[in-house]
C-alpha atoms as one frame of an Amber mdcrd trajectory, in Angstrom:
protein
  19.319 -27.039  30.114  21.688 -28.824  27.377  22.434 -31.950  26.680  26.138
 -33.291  27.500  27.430 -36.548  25.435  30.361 -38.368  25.123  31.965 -38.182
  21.885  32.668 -41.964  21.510  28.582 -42.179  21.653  26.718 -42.656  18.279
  23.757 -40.913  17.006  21.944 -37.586  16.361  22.813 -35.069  19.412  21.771
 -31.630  19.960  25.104 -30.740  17.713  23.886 -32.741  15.002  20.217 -30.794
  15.716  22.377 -26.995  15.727  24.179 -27.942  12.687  20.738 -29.149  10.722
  18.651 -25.952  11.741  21.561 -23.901  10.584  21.375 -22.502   6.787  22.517
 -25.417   4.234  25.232 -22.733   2.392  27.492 -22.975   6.086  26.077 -26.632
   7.317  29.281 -28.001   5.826  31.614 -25.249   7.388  30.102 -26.224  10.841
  30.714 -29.951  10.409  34.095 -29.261   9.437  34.744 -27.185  12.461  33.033
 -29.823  14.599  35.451 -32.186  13.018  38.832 -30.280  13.601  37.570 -29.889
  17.304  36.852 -33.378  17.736  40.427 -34.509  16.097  42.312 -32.085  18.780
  40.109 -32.728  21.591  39.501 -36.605  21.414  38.805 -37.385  25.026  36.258
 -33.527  25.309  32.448 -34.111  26.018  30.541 -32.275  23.619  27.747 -30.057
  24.850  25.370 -27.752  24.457  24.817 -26.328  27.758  26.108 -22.645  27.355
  23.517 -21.251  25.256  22.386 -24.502  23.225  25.917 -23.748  21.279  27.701
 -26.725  20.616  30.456 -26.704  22.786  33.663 -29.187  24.371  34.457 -29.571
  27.832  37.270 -31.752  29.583  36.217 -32.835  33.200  38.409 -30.847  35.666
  39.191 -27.996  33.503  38.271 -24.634  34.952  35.787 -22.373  33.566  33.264
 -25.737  34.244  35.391 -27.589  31.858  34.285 -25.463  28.761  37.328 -24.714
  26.558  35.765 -23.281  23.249  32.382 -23.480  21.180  31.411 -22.706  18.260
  28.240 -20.796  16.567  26.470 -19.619  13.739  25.155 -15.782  13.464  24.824
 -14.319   9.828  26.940 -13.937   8.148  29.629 -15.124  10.725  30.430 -18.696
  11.849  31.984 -17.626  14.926  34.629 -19.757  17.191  33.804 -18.830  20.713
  37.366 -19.288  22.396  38.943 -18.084  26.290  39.724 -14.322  25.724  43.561
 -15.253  26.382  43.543 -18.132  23.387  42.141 -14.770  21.361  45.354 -12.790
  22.740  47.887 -15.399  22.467  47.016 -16.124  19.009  46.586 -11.786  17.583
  49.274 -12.348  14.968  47.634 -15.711  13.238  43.795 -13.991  13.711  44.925
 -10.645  12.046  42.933 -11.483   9.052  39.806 -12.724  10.884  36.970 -10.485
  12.811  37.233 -11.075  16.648  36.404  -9.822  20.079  37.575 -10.574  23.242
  36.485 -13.902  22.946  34.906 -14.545  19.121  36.650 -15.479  16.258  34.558
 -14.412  13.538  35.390 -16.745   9.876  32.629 -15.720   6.834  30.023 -18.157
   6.554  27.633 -16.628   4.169  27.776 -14.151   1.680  26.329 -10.619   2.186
């Protein structure tokens, strides 16, 4: 099972753990997505419950409260998002790799 924490609380989490055991060339891509989802998602829990990926939940939400994640899987960082954020959003994605839910962003080189 993963770990749930508040984002107000301090210290190394199982998202500071995903982030470290990822390769150092996309460490600082992942932080920087963990940022951007913290600044427009202040009051989400961060998570790692759905497959140890770090993850963001707000309490009441459907879909158990999970609203996106995000992963590493060479050579993709991937954005794991509803599939209807993925087909809302086709025009401003049609540069990027995605699925039905995955947004795909290159993370290291080939």
């Amino acid at each position: 099972m993963g770990i749930r924490v508040s984002l107000k609380r301090a210290g190394a989490s199982a998202v500071d753990k995903y982030i470290a055991n990822a390769p150092k060339g996309v460490q600082g891509k992942l932080r920087k997505i963990r940022a951007a989802i913290r600044e427009a998602a202040p009051g989400a829990t961060e998570c790692t419950d759905y497959f140890q990926l770090p993850g963001y939940s707000y309490e009441g939400y459907d879909y158990d409260g999970m609203f996106v994640w995000f992963s590493f899987k060479k050579p993709n960082i991937r954005l794991h998002l509803r599939p209807p954020v993925i087909q809302n959003h086709k025009k401003e994605l049609a540069g990027c790799a995605t699925t039905k839910a995955i947004v795909g962003f290159p993370g290291l080189p080939r």
